[in-house]
BAVEX-596373 format. One record per atom (N, C-alpha, C): x, y, z. Coordinates in steps of 0.2 Angstrom, whole numbers, padded with zeros to 4 digits, always signed. Example, Ala and Ser with C-alpha at 12.3 -4.5 7.8 and 13.67 -1.06 7.14 Angstrom:
+0066-0028+0039+0062-0022+0039+0066-0016+0039+0064-0011+0035+0068-0005+0036+0064+0000+0039
***
This chain:
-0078+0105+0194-0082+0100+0196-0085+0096+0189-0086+0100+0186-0089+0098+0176-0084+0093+0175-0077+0096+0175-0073+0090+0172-0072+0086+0174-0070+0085+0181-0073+0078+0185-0076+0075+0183-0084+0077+0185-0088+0072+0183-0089+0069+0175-0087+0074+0170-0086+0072+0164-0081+0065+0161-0074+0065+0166-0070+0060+0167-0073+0053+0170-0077+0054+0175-0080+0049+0178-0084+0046+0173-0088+0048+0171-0094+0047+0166-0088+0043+0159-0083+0048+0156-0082+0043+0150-0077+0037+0155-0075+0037+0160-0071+0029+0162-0076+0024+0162-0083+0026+0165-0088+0023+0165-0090+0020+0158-0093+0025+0155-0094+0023+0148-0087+0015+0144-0082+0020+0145-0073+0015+0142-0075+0007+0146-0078+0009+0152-0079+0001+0155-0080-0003+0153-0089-0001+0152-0093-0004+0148-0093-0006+0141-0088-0001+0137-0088-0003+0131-0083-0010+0132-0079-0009+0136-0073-0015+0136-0078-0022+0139-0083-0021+0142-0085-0030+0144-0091-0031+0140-0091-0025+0135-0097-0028+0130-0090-0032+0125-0086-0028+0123-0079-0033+0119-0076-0039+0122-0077-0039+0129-0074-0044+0131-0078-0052+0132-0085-0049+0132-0090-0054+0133-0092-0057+0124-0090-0053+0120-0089-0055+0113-0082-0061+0111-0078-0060+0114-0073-0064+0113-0074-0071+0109-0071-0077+0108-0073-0082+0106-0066-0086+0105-0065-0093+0107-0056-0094+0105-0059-0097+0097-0051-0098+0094-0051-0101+0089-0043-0104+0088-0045-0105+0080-0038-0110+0080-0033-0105+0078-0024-0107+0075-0021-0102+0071-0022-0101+0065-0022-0096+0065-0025-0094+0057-0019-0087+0053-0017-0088+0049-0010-0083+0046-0011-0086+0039-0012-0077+0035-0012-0077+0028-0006-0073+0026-0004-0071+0018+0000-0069+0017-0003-0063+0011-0001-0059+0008-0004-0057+0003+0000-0058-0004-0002-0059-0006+0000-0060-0015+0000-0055-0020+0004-0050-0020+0004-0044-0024+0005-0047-0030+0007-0042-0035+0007-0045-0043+0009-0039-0047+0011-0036-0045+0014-0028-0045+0022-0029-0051+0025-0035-0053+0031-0032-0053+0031-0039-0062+0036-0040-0065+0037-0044-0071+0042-0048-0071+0043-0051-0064+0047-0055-0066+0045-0062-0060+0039-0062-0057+0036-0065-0055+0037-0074-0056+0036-0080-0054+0034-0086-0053+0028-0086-0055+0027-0092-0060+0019-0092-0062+0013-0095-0058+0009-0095-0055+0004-0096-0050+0004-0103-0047+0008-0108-0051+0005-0114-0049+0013-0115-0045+0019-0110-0046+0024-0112-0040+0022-0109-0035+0018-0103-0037+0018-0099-0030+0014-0104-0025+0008-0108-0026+0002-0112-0023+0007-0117-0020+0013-0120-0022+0020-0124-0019+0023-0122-0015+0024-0116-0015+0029-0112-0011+0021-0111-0005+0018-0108-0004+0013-0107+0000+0011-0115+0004+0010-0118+0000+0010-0127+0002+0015-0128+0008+0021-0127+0004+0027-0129+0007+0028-0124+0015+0025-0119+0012+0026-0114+0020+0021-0116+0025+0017-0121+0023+0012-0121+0027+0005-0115+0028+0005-0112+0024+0001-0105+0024-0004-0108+0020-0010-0107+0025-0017-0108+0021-0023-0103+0017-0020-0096+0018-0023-0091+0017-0019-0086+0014-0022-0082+0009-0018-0076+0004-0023-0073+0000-0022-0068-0001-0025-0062-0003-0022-0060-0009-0026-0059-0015-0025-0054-0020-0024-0050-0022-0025-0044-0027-0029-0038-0026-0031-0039-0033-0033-0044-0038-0039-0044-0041-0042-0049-0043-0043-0053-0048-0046-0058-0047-0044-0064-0055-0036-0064-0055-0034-0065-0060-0035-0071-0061-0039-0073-0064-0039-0082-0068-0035-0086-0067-0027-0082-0070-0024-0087-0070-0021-0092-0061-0022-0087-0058-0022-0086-0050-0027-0090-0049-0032-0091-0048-0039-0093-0046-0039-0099-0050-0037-0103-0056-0037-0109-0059-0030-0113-0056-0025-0111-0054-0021-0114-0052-0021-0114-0045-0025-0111-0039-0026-0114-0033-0032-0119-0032-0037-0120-0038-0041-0125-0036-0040-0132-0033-0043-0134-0031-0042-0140-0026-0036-0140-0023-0033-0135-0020-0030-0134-0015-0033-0133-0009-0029-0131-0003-0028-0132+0003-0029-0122+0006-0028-0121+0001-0028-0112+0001-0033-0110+0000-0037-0106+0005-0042-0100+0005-0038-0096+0002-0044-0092-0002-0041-0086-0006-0045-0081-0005-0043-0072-0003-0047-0067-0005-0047-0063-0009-0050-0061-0015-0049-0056-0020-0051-0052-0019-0050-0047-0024-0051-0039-0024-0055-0037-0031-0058-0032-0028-0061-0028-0032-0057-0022-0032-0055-0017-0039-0053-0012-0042-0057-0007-0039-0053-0001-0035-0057+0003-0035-0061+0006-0039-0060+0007-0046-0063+0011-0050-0068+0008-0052-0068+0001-0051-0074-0004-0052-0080-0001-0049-0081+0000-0045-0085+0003-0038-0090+0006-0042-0091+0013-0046-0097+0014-0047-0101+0011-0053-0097+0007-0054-0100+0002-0061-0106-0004-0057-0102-0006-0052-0106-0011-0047-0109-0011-0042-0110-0004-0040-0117+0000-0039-0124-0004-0041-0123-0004-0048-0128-0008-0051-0130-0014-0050-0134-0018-0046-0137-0024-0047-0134-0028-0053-0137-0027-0057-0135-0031-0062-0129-0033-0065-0124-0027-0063-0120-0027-0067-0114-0031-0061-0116-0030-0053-0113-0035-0048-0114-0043-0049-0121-0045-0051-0121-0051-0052-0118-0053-0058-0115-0050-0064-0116-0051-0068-0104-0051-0068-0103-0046-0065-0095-0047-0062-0093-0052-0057-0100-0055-0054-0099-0062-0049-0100-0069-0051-0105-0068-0057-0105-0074-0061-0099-0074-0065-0095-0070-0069-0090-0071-0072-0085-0073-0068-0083-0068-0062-0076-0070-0060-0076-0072-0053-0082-0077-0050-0082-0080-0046-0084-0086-0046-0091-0087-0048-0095-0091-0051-0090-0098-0053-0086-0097-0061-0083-0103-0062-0076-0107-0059-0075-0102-0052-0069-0105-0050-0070-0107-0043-0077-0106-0040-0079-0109-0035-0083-0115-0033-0081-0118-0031-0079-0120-0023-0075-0124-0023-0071-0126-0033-0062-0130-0034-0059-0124-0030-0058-0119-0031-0054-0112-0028-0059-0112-0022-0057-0110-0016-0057-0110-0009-0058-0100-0009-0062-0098-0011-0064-0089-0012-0066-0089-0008-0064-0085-0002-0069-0086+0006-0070-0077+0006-0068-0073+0001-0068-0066+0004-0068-0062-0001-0073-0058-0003-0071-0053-0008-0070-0044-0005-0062-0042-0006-0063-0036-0005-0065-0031-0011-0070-0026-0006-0073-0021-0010-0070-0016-0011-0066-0012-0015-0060-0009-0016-0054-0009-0010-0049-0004-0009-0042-0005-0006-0042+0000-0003-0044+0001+0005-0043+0009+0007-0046+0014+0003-0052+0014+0001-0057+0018-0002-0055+0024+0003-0057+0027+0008-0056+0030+0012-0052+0036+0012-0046+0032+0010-0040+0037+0013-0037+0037+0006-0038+0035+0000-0034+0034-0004-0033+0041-0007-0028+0045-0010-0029+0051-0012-0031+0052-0020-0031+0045-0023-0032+0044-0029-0040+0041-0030-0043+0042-0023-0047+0034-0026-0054+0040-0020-0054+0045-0017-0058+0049-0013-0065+0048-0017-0065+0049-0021-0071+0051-0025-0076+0045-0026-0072+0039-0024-0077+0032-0025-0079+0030-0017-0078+0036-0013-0081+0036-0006-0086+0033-0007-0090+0038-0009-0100+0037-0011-0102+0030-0012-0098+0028-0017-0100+0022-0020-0099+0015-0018-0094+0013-0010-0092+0010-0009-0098+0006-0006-0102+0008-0001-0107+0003+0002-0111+0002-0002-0113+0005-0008-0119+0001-0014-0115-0004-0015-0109-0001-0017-0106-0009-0022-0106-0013-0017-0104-0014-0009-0105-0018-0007-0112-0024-0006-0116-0019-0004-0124-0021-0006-0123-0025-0012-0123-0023-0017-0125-0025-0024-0121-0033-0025-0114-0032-0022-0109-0038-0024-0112-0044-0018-0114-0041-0011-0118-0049-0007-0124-0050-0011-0128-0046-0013-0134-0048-0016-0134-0052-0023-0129-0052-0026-0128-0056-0032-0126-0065-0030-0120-0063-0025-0119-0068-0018-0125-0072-0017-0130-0070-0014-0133-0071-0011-0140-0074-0016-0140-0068-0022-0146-0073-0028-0142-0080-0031-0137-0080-0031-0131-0089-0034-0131-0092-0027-0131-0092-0023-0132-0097-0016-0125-0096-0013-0120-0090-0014-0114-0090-0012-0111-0085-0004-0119-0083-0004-0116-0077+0001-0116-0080+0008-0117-0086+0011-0116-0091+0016-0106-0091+0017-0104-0093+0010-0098-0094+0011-0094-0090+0007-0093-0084+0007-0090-0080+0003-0090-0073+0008-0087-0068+0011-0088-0060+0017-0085-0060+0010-0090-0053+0011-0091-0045+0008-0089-0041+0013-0081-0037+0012-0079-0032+0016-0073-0027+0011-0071-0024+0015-0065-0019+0013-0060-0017+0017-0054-0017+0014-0048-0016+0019-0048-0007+0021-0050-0006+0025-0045+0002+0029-0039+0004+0030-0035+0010+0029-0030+0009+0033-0033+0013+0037-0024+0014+0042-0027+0018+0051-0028+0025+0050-0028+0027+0043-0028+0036+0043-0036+0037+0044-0040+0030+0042-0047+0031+0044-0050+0035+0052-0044+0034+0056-0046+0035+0063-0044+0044+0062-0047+0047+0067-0046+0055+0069-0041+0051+0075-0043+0048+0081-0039+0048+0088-0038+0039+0087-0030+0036+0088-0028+0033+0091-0026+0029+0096-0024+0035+0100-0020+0034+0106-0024+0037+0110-0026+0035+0119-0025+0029+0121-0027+0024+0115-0030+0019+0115-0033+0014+0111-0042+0015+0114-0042+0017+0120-0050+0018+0121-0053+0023+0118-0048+0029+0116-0051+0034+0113-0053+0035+0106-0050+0028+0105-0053+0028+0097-0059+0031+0094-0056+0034+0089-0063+0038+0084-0061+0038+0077-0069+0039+0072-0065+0037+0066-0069+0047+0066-0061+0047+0059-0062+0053+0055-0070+0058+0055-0073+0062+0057-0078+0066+0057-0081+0064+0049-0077+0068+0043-0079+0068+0039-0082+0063+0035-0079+0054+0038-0082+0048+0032-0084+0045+0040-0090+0049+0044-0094+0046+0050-0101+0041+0043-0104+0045+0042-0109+0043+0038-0106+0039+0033-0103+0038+0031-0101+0031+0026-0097+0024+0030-0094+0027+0036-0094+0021+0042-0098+0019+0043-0104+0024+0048-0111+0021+0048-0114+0017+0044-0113+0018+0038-0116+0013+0033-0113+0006+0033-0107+0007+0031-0101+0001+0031-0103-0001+0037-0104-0002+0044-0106-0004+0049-0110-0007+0049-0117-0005+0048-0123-0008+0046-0124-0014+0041-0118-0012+0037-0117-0019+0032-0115-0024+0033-0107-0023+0038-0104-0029+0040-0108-0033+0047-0112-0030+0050-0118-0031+0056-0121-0038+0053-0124-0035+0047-0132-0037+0046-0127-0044+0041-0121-0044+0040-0119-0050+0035-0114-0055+0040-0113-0052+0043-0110-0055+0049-0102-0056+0044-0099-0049+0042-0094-0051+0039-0090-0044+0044-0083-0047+0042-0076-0043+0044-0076-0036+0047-0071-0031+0049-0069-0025+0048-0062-0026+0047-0060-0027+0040-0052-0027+0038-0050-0021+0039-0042-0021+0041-0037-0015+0043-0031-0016+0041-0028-0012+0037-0020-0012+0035-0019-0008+0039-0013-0011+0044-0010-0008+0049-0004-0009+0050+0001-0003+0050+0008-0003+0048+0011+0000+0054+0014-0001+0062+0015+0000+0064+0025+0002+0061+0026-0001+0056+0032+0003+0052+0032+0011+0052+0028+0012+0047+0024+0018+0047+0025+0025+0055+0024+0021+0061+0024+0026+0064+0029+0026+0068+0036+0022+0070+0042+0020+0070+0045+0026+0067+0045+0027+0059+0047+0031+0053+0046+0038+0054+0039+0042+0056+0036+0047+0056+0041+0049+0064+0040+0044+0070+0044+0048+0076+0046+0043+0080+0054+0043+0077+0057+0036+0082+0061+0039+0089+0058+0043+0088+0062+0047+0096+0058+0046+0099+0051+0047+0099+0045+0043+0103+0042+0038+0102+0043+0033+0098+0040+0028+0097+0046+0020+0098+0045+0017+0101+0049+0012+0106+0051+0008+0100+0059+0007+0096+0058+0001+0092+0056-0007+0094+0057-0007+0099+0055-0015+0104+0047-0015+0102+0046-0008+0104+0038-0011+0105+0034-0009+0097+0036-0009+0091+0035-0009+0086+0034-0015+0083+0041-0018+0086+0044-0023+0082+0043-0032+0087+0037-0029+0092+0035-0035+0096+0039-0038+0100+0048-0034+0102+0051-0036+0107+0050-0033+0112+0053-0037+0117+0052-0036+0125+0054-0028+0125+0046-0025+0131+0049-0017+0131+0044-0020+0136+0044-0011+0138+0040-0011+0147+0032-0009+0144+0028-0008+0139+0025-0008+0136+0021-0002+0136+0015-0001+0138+0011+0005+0141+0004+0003+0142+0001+0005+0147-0005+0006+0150-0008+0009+0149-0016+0009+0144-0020+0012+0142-0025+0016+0149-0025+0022+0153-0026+0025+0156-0033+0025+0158-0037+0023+0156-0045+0022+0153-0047+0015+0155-0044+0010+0152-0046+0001+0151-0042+0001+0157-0035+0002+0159-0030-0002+0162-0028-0004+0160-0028-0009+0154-0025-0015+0150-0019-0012+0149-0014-0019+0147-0007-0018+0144-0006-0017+0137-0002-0014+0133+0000-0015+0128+0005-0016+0125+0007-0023+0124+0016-0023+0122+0019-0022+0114+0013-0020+0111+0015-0019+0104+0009-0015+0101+0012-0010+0098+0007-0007+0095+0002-0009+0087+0004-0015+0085-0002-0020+0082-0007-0019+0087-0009-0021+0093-0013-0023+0095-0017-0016+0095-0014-0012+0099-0015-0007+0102-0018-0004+0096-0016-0004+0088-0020-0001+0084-0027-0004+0083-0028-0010+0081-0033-0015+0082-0037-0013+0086-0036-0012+0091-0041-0011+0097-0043-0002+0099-0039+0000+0094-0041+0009+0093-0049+0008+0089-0048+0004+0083-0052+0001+0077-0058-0001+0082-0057-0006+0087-0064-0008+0090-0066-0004+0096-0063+0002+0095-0068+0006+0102-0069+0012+0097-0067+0014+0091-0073+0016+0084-0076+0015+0085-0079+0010+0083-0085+0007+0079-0090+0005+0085-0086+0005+0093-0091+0005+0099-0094+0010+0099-0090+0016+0099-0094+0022+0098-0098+0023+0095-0099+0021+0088-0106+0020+0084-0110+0016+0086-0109+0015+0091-0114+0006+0093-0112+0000+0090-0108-0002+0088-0107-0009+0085-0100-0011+0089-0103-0017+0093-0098-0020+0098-0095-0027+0095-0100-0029+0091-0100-0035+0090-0095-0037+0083-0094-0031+0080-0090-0032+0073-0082-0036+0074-0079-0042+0072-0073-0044+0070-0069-0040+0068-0063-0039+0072-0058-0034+0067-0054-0040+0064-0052-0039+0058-0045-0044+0055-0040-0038+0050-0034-0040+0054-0028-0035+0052-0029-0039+0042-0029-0035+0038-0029-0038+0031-0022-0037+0027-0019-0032+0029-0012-0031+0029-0006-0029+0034-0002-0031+0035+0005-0028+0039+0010-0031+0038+0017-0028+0041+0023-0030+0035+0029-0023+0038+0032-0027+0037+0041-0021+0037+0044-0021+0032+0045-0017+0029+0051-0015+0023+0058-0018+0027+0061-0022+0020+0067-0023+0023+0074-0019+0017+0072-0013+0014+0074-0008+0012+0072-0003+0013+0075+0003+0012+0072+0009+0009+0076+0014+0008+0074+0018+0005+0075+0026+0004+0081+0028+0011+0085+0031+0012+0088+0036+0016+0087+0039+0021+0079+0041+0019+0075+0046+0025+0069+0039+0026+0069+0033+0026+0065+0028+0028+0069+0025+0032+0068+0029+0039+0071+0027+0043+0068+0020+0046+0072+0015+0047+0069+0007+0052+0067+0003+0048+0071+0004+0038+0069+0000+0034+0074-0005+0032+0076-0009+0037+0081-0015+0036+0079-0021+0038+0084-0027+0032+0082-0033+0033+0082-0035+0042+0086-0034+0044+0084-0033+0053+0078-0033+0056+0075-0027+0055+0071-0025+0058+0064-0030+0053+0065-0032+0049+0058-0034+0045+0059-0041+0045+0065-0041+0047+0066-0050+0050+0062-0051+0057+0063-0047+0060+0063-0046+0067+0057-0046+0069+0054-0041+0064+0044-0040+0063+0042-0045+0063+0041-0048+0056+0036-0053+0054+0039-0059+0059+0046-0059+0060+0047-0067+0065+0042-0067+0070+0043-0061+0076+0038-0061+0083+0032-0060+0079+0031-0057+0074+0021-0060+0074+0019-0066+0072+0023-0070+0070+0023-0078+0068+0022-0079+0075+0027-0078+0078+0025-0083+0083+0019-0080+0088+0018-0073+0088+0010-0072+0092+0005-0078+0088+0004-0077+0083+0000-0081+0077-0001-0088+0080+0006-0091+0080+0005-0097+0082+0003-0098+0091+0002-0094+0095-0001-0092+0100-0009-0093+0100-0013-0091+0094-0019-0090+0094-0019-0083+0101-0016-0077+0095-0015-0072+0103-0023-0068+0101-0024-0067+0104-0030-0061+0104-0028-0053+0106-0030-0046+0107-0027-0042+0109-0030-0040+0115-0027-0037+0117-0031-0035+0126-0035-0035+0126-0042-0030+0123-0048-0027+0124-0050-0035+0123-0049-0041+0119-0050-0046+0116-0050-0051+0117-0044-0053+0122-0040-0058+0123-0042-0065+0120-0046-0068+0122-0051-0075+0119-0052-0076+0110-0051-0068+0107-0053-0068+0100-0047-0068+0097-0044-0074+0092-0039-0075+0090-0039-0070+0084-0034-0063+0084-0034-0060+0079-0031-0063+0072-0037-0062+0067-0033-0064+0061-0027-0059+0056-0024-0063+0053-0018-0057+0050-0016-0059+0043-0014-0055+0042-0012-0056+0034-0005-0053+0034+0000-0055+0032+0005-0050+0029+0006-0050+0024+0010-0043+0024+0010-0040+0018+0020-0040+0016+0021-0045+0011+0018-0046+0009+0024-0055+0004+0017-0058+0000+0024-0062-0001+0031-0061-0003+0030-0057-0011+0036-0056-0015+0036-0048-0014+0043-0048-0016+0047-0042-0017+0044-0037-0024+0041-0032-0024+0038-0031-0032+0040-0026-0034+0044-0027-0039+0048-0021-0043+0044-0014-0047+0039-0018-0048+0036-0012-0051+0031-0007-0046+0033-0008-0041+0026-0005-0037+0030+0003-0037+0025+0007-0038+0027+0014-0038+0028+0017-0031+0032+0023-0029+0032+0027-0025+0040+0026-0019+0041+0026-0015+0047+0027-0011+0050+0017-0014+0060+0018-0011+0060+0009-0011+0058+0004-0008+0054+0007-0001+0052+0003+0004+0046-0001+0000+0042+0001-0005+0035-0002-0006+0039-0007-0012+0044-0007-0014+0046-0012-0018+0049-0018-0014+0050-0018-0008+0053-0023+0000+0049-0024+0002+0045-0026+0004+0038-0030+0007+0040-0038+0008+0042-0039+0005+0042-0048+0002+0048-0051+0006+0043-0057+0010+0050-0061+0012+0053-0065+0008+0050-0065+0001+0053-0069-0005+0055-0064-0009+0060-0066-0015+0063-0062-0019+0058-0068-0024+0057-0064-0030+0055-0066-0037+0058-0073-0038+0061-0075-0035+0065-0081-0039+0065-0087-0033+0061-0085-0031+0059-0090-0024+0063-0089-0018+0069-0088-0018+0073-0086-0011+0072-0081-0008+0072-0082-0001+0071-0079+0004+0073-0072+0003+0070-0067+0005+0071-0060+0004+0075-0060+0012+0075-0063+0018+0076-0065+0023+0076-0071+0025+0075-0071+0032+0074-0079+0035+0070-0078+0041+0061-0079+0040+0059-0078+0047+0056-0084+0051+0060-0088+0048+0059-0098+0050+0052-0101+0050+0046-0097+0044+0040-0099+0044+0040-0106+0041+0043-0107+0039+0042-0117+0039+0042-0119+0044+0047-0119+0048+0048-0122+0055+0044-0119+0058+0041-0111+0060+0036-0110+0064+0029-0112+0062+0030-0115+0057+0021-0118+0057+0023-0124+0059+0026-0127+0060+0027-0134+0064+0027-0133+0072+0030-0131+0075+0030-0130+0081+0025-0122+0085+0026-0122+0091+0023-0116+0096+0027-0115+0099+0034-0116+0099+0038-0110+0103+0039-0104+0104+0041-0104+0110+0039-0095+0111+0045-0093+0109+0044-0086+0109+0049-0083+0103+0054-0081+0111+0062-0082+0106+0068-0081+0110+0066-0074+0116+0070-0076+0119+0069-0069+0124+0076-0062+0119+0075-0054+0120+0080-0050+0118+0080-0046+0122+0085-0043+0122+0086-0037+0128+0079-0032+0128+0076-0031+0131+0073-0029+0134+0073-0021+0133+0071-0016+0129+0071-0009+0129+0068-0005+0134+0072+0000+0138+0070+0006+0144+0067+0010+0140+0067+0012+0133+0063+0016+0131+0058+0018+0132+0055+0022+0133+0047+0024+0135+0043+0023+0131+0038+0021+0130+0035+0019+0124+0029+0024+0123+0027+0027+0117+0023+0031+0113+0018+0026+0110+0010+0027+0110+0005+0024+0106+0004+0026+0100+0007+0035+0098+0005+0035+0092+0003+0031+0087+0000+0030+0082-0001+0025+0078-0002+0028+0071+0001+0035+0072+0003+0038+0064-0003+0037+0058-0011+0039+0063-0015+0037+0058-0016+0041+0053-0009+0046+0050-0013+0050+0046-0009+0047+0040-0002+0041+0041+0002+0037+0037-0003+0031+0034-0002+0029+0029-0003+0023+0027+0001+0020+0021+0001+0017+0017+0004+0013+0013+0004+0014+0005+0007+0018+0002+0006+0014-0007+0000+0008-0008-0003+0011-0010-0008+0003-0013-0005-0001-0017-0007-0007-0018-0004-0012-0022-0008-0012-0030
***
């Protein structure tokens, strides 16, 4: 009888967390960025890459530091940009002073020619195995860098946030049972608090690749890769899931319900298919990474929202634009990029043509496979 009623009680609770998310919703327009790594030496110099972005119709891209030469050749452009802050930076700008004094230097003189709308606060601080130690330090630096914002009149138009990956989650699958790791609750809570009261982001690098690769015997290529599959049904909400982007995203906002915060913005800040790899990186083909980023283009161009969400046009970033030879670890992290170094297509996933229209994406055979939620949160990505 305990279990029963124990079950009733959390459907009850899953209910309500769902009509406090769905009463949040909000529509908006399309919105698709791309990231701009800088990993490799044989790169295009900033002011073709600002062409090639022009030309693709992409108004949004991501750094991962805050390079001059980058930031003076997108000014008075059409491109919002978000920089990065080094993890290692973190417990330097802890300090008040020394925040205002890293945001007059590398933000200050290239704002508001450069369209800065974001500054991340390290990169998977969380989960990093190299970067654990600057846990602690993450929510001061964050404190310290809007309040430098905010003493020069910028914190109106500049979110203060940091990407996560999905290792941050303990549970999930269903997507209602979402929960973050025990261990970094108290530094959540803080991060929560922060993006609350600043009315900024909860970024996520989400790699549905990743959990494809970990166990393709249960995990549905179709439904990874955003083709027609029979989906799955979250047991809890009822909701459908036809792809497990969404389905990690909405793990992320039944977290943070759990803590009490309904009202937090999730924006995927990276995601992306390898279109090489290693031999035991199974599902790393131009196919497959053509396949991927094409059907999220065109969700994008949908203004889709995720189930829990539906009205709230998920923002997205892929990962990533070029190919970067020098990025460490497996060959997949070097295949990111729909561009090769020299401007052609690493692929062809028709983004010129899909910013110009809202066609729905082709129909494909349709996969029987049974589909698997795992989201392989203990996987995440090489840092850039």
């Amino acid at each position: 009888m305990g279990t029963f009623i124990y079950k009733i009680a959390t459907t009850f609770v899953l209910h309500i967390l769902l009509v406090i998310a769905l009463s949040l919703s909000f529509s908006g327009v399309m919105s698709l960025g791309i990231n701009y790594g800088q990993v490799a030496n044989n790169l295009p110099p900033p002011a073709k890459v600002l062409e090639l972005l022009t030309s693709l119709k992409v108004t949004k891209t991501r750094i991962y530091d805050t390079s001059p030469g980058v930031l003076t050749a997108f000014a008075n452009s059409n491109v919002e940009i978000i920089v990065t802050i080094e993890n290692q930076m973190l417990p330097q700008l802890m300090d008040p002073q020394q925040a205002l004094q890293w945001v007059t230097t590398h933000i200050k003189p290239y704002y508001p020619a450069t369209r800065i709308t974001g500054i991340a606060v390290g990169n998977e601080v969380f989960t990093d195995d190299d970067s654990s130690s600057f846990v602690t330090y993450l929510v001061p630096a964050m404190v310290s860098i809007h309040s430098a914002l905010a003493q020069l009149g910028l914190d109106t138009y500049i979110k203060v946030s940091t990407p996560s990956s999905l290792a941050v989650l303990e549970n999930s699958y269903p997507p209602s049972a979402g929960t973050f790791k025990t261990e970094v609750n108290t530094v959540i809570l803080q991060l929560l608090k922060f993006l609350q009261s600043t009315n900024a982001p909860f970024w996520i690098n989400a790699y549905p690749y990743f959990a494809y690769k970990g166990d393709p015997t249960r995990v549905s290529l179709d439904y990874v890769l955003f083709n027609p599959n029979t989906g799955m049904i979250d047991p809890y909400t009822k909701l459908r899931y036809d792809n497990m982007l969404y389905a990690q995203v909405d793990a992320i906002i039944f977290a943070m319900a759990r803590m009490g915060f309904s009202n937090i913005e999730v924006r995927v800040s990276e995601t992306g298919w390898p279109s090489k790899g290693d031999p035991n990186e199974l599902g790393a083909t131009v196919e497959n990474a053509a396949t991927f980023n094409r059907n999220l283009l065109r969700r994008q161009l949908g203004n889709e929202g995720t189930p829990l969400r539906p009205n709230m046009r998920l923002e997205v970033y892929l990962f990533a634009l070029f190919n970067e030879d020098m990025k460490p670890g497996p060959t997949s992290e070097r295949n990111y990029g729909l561009f090769q170094p020299d401007m052609t297509m690493a692929y062809n996933v028709g983004l010129s043509t899909l910013a110009s229209t809202t066609t729905t994406a082709t129909s494909s055979t349709p996969s029987s496979a049974s589909i698997s939620l795992t989201s392989s949160a203990s996987s995440h990505k090489v840092k850039n």
